[in-house]
Backbone bond lengths (Angstrom), bond angles and torsions (degrees), N, CA, C in turn:
res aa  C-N    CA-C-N  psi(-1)  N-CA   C-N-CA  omega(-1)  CA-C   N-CA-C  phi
1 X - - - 1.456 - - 1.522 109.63 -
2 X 1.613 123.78 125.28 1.226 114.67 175.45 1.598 118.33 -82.67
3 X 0.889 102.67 152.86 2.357 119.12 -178.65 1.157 80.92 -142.97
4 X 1.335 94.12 148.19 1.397 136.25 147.75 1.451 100.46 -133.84
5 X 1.368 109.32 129.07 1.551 112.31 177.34 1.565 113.37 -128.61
6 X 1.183 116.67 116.61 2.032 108.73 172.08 1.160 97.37 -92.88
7 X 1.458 96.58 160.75 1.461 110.99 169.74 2.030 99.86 -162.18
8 X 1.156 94.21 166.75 1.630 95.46 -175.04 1.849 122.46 99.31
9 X 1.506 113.58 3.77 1.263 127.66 170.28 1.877 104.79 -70.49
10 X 1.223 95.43 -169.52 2.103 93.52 -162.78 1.021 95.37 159.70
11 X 1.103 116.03 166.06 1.524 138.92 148.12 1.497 113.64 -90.03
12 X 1.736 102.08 123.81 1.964 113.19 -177.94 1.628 96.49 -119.23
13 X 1.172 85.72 166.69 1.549 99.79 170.90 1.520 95.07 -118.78
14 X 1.640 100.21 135.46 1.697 117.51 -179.60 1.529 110.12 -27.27
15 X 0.997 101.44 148.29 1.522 126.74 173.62 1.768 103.48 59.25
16 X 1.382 110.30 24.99 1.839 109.08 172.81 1.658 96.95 -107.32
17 X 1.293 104.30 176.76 1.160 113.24 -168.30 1.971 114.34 -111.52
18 X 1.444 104.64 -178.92 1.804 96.53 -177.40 1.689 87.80 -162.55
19 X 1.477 111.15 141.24 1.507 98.27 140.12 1.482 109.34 -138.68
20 X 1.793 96.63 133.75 1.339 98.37 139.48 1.458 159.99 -76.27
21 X 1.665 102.50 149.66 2.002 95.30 169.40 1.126 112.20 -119.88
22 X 1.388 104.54 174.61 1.705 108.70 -179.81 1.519 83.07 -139.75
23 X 1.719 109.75 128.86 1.805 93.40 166.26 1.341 80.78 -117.66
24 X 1.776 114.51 151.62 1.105 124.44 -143.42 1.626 89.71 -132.42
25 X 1.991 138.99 120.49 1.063 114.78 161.29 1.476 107.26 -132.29
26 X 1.745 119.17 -167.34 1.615 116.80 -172.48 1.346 110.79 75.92
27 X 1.648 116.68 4.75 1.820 89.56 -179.10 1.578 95.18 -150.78
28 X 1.185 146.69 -174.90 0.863 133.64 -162.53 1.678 102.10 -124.79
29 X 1.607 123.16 76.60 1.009 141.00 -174.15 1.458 133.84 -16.24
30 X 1.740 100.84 -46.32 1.633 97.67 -174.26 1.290 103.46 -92.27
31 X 1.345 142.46 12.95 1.278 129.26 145.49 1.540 124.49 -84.30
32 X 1.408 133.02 -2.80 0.933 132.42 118.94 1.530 166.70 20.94
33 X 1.437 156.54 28.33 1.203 137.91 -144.54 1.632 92.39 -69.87
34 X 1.086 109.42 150.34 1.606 114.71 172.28 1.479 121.59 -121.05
35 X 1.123 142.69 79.05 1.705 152.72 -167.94 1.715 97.84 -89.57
36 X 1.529 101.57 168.17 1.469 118.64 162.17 1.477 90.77 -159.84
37 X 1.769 64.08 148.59 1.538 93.75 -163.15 1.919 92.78 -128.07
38 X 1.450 104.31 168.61 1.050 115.73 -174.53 2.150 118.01 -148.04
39 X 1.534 105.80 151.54 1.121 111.18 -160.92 1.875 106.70 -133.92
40 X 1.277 113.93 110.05 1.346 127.32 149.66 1.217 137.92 -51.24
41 X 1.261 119.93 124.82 1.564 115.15 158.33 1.279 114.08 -28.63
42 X 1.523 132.65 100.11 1.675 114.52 167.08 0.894 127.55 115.26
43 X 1.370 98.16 -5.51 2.254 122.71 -145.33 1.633 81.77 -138.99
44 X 1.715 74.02 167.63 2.015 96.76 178.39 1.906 104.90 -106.30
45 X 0.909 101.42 131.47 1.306 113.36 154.93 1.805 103.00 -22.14
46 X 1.631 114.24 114.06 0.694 135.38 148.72 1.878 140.77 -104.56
47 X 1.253 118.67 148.83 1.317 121.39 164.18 1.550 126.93 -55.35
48 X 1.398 132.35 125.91 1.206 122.00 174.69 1.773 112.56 -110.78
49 X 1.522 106.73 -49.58 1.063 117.59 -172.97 1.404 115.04 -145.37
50 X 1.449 128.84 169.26 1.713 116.31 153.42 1.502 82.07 174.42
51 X 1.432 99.47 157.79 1.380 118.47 -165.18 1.835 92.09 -134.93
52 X 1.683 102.37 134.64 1.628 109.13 -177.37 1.964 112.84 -57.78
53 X 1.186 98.19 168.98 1.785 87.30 157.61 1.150 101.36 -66.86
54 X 1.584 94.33 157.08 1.657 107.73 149.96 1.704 94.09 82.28
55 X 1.253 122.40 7.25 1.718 117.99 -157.44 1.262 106.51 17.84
56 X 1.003 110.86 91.67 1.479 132.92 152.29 1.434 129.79 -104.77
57 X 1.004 102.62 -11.78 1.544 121.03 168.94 1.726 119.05 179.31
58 X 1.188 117.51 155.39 1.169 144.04 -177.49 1.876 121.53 -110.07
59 X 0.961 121.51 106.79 1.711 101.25 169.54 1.637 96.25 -118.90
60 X 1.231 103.26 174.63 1.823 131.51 163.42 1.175 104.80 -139.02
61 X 1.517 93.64 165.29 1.881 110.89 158.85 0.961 122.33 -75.04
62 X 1.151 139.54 135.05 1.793 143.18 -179.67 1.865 99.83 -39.99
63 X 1.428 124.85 -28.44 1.564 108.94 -170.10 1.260 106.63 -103.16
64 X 1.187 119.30 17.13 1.866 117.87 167.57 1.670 115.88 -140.81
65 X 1.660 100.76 9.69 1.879 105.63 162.51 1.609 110.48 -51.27
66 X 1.262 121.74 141.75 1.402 104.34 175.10 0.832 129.11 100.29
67 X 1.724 119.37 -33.81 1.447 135.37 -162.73 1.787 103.45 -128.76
68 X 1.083 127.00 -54.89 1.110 139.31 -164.88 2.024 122.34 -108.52
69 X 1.090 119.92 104.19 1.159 124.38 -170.39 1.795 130.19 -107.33
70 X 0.644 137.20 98.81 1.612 159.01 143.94 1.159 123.19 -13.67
71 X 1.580 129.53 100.28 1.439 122.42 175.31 1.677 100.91 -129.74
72 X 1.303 117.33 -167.04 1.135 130.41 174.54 1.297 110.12 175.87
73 X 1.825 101.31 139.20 1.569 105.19 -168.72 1.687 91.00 -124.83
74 X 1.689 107.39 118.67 1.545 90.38 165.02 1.316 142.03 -112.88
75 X 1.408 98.93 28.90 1.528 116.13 151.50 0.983 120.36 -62.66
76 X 1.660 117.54 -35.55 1.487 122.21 -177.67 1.422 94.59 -88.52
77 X 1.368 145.48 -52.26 1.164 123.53 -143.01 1.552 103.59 92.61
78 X 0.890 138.76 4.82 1.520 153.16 162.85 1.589 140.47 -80.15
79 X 1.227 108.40 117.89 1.753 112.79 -169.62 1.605 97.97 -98.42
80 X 1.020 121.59 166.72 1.673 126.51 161.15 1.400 118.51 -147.64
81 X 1.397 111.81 140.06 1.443 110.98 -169.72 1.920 76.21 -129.75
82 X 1.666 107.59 114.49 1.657 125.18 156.57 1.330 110.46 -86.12
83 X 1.072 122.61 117.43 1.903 134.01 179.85 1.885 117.81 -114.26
84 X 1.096 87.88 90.86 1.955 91.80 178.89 1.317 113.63 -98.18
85 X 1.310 134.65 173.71 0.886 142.96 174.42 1.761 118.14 27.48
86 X 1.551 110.18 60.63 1.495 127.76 -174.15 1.407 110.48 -61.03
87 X 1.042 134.69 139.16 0.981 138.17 151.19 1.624 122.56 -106.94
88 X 1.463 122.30 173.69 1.626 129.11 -167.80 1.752 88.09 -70.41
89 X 1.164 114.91 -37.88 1.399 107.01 -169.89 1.155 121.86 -69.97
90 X 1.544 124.70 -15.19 1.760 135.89 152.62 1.632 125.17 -71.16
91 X 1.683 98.61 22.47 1.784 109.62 -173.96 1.481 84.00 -73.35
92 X 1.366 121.97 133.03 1.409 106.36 153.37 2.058 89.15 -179.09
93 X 1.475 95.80 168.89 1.624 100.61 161.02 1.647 113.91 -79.60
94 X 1.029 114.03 133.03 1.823 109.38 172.94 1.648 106.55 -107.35
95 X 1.210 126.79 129.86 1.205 116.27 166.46 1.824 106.64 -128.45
96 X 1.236 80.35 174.50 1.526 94.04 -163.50 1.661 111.27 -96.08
97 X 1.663 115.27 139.10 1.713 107.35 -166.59 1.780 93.67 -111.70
98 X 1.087 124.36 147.65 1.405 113.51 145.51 1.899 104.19 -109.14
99 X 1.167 107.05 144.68 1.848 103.24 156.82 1.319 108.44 -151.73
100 X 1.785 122.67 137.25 1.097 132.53 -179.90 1.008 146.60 -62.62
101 X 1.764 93.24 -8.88 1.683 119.48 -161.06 1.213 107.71 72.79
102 X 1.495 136.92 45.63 1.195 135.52 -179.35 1.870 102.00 -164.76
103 X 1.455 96.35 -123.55 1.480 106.10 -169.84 1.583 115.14 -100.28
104 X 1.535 95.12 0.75 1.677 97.05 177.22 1.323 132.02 -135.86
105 X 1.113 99.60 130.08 1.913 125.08 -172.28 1.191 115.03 -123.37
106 X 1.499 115.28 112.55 1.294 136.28 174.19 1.910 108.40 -78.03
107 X 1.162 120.27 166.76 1.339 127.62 159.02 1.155 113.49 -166.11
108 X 1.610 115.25 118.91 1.657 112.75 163.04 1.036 126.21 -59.38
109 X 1.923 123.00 -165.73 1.436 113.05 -155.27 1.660 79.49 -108.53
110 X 1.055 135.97 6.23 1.496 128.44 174.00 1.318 99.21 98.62
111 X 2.020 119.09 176.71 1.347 131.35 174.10 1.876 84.76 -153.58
112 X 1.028 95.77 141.26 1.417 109.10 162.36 1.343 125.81 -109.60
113 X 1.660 98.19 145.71 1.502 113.17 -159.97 1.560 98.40 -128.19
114 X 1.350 101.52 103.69 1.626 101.09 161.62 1.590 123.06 -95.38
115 X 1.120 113.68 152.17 1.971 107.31 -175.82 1.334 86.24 -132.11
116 X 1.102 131.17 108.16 1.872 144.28 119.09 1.498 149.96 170.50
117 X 0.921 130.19 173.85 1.425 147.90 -138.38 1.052 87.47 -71.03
């Protein structure tokens, strides 16, 4: 059975930090690209991050370069989303994607991230 599970969302106050995980099982991980993505009140499901199999590459969104960092361990079966310097405008649910480069796409049930004072 595949999971993807986050955990590590909260409530921060601006400019504090968060990280997320995703431990990921049922599939055979490092073939994989693993991204998170994230969802607004009101808003569409957006892209934040995801890193290729094999880390071969890394991208972000232009509004969390700088701020927000991407690893993955696949010994663990583990994604990470590092979040610094949060702002109110990073309120959102983030969930976690797997896709194979083919016909399969995973999605967790999300973690929510609130930012403020």
């Amino acid at each position: 059975q595949v999971q993807l599970v986050e955990s590590g969302g909260g409530l921060v106050q601006p400019g504090g930090s968060l990280r997320l995980s995703c431990a990921a099982s049922g599939f055979v991980f490092s073939g994989y690209a693993m991204s998170w993505y994230r969802q607004a009140p009101g808003k569409e499901r957006e892209f934040v991050a995801g890193i290729r199999r094999a880390d071969t590459g890394i991208e972000y969104r232009d509004a969390v370069k700088g701020r927000f960092t991407s690893d993955r361990d696949n010994a663990q079966n583990t994604v990470y989303l590092e979040m610094h310097l949060l702002k109110p405008a990073d309120t959102a649910v983030y969930y976690c994607h797997a896709w194979n480069y083919s016909q399969h796409v995973y999605w967790g049930q999300g973690t929510q991230v609130t930012v403020s004072s």
